[in-house]
C-alpha positions, -999 to +999 in steps of 0.1 A: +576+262+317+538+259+324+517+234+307+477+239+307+446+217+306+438+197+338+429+165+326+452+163+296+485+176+311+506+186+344+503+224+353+535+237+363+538+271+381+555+295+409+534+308+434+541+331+469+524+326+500+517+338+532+533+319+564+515+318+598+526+318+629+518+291+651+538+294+686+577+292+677+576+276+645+565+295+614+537+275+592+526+275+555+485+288+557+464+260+543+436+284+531+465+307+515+483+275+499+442+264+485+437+298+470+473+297+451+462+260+435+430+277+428+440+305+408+466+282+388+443+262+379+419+287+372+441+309+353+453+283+327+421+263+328+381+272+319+380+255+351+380+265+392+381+242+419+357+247+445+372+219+471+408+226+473+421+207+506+454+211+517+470+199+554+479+227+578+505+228+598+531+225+572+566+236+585+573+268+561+614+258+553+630+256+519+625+221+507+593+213+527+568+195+504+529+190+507+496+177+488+466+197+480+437+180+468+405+188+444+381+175+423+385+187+387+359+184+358+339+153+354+344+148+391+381+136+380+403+137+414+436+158+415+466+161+437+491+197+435+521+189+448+537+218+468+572+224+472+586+253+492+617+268+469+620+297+492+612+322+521+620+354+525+608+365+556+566+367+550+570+356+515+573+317+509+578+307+469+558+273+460+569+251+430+534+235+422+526+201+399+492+196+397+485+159+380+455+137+375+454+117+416+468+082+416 
């Protein structure tokens, strides 16, 4: 199920990213996680963040979660909430809520 509008409802969606390698432990790329939240948004949406932030070093394992932050339209804050659902080797599957920020 995907909703659409930021600003009047949650976006729901499914989105594969790329891991990184960063010494022994594999990591989720925070400009790869950033582009994801950018083209859900922009694909349900008249609307594409420019300022997507998201942390790095995010620990790329089923069940890991993470906030991405950007400013939506009328300078309205929003936070996508990440959840790793799987990884397949190079692939990692995002659940992503997007929602107006607290």
């Amino acid at each position: 199920m995907m909703r659409v509008r930021v600003g009047a409802a949650v976006l729901l969606g499914l989105v594969a990213l790329s891991p990184a390698a960063c010494s022994s432990k594999t990591t989720v790329k925070a400009d790869d996680a950033a582009k994801q939240v950018v083209k859900l948004v922009s694909d349900q949406n008249k609307f594409t963040p420019t300022d997507v932030k998201c942390p790095s070093d995010v620990a790329a394992t089923k069940g890991a979660q993470f906030d991405c932050h950007f400013t939506g339209p009328r300078k309205v804050q929003y936070v996508a909430h990440m959840k790793i659902v799987k990884v397949d080797g190079e692939r990692i599957t995002c659940d992503i809520k997007v929602e107006k920020a607290p």
